[in-house]
N, C-alpha and C positions, 0 to 999 in steps of 0.2 A: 534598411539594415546593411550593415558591411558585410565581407567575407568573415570577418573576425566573431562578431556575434552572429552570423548564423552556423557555424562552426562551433561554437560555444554550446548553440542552444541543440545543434545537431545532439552533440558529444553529450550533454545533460538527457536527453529523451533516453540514447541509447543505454545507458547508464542506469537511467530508473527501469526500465524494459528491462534489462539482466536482474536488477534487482528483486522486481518485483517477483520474475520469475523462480530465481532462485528462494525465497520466500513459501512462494508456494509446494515447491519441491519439498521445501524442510518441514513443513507442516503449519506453518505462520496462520495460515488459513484457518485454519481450526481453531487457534487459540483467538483469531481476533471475531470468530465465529460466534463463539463460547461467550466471551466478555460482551459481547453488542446482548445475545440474549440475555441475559445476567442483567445487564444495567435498562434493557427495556421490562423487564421481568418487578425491579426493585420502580422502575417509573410508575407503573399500575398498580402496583400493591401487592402482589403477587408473592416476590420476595425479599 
């Protein structure tokens, strides 16, 4: 790899890290919490 794309892929990492963080902060966690139960819930039969 060059300077350029490991620079690139630096700046991409640090990016999705603040992201995802900030995600978590807002409450993101939850909601996609909720949806995974929900859609494993409807897969068994359940609901």
């Amino acid at each position: 790899m060059n300077k350029k794309n490991t620079a690139i892929t630096v700046i991409t990492l640090i990016l999705a890290i603040v992201l995802i963080i900030a995600g978590i902060y807002d409450g993101g966690y939850n909601d996609v919490k909720n949806k995974a139960i929900r859609i494993c819930y409807e897969c068994i039969g359940i609901g």
